[in-house]
Structure formats: structure tokens, C-alpha cells
N, C-alpha and C positions, 0 to 999 in steps of 0.2 A: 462565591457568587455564581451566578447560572449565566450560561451563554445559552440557552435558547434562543432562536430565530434565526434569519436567516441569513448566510453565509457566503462568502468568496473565498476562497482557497485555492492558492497556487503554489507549488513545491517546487525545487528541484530535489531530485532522489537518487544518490550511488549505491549500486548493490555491486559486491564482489560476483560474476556469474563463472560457475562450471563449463569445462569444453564440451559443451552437448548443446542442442539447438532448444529452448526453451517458453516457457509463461514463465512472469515474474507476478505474482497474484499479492496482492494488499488489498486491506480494507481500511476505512475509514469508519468508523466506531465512537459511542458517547460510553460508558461506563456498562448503560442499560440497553441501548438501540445498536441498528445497525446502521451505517447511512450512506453507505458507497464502496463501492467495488472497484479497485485501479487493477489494469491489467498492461503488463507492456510483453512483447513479443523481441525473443532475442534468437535470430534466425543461424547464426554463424556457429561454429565447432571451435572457437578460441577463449578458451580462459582467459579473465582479465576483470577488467571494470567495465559494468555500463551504467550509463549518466546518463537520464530523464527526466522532462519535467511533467507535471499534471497538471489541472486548473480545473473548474466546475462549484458547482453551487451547490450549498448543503441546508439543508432546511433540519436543522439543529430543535430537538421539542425541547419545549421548555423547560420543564425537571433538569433539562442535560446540565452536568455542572463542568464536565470535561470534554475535548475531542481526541482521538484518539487514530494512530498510525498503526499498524499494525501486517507485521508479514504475513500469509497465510500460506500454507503449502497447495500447488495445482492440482494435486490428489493426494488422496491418504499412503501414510509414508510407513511402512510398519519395519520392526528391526529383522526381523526374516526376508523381506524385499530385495536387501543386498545395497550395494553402495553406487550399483547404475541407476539404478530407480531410483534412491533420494538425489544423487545428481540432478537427475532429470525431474523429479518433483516436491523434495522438500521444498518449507518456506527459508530462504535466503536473508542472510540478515543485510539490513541497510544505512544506508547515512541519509540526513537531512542536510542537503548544503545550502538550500536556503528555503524559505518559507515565509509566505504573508496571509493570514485569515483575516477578512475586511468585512465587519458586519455589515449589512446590505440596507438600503434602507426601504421599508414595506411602503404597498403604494396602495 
């Protein structure tokens, strides 16, 4: 089936984060589109867990047959960089601890 239209999206999101002060970059993604950019800011120099939540409206085209989470890295991570630099910028992997997409209704 297609989820085209439009959308409510609320998360919580845990990401494992590095002792360096960082962006934590995700996108929101249909298969073929783009549709959202999440960004959280994690200021401290302690490794550990950090736990987020996001929310906002997605205006889903209608072809879309999937939505999609996805990490992204905050700049390009290359393997010559070294292991401060992907600290500091690879894409981090995540958990989902909870999640609700409420189709909205058009007015």
C-alpha cells in the first residue's frame, strides 16, 4: 500500500554517542524522496547514551510506499580522516524506543 499524505511523527531516539562534543544528523526518507532533516546537538565530552525525542509533520508524496529513519554522518567521514574525525562525524547508529506516525487529516 502507499502512505502518501500527510503526516504526524513523534519518536523517541537512543544513540550510543562518542566523548567529543557533537551533531547527531538523521534524515527522514520515502524510498525515492527526501523529507526531513533531524538534528540533535550533544555539547558534553562524555561517552554514554543520549536519549531524544523529535515530532513534526511530513508531507509524505503519494507514490511513497515506505518512511524511512536513517543516520547520516555531519560531514564526510573518509578512512584516511583517522578515528577523531569519525568520532566527531560519522553517522551513529540508533534505537527507536518509541514511535507513533498519525496520518493527519487534509482540510
Amino acid at each position: 500500500g502507499r502512505v502518501g499524505g500527510a503526516w504526524h511523527l513523534r519518536a523517541v531516539i537512543q544513540v550510543p554517542v562518542p566523548s567529543v562534543a557533537r551533531r547527531i544528523e538523521l534524515e527522514v526518507n520515502t524510498p525515492d524522496f527526501h523529507l526531513a532533516r533531524v538534528r540533535a546537538r550533544k555539547w558534553d565530552r562524555r561517552a554514554g547514551t543520549l536519549v531524544f525525542s523529535i515530532e513534526g509533520m511530513l508531507d509524505v508524496p503519494e507514490q511513497a510506499a515506505s518512511v524511512i529513519l536513517q543516520a547520516r554522518p555531519a560531514r564526510l567521514v573518509r578512512p584516511q580522516d583517522g578515528p577523531a574525525h569519525a568520532a566527531r562525524y560519522a553517522a551513529l547508529p540508533f534505537r527507536v524506543l518509541a514511535a507513533e506516525l498519525t496520518r493527519t487529516v487534509s482540510r
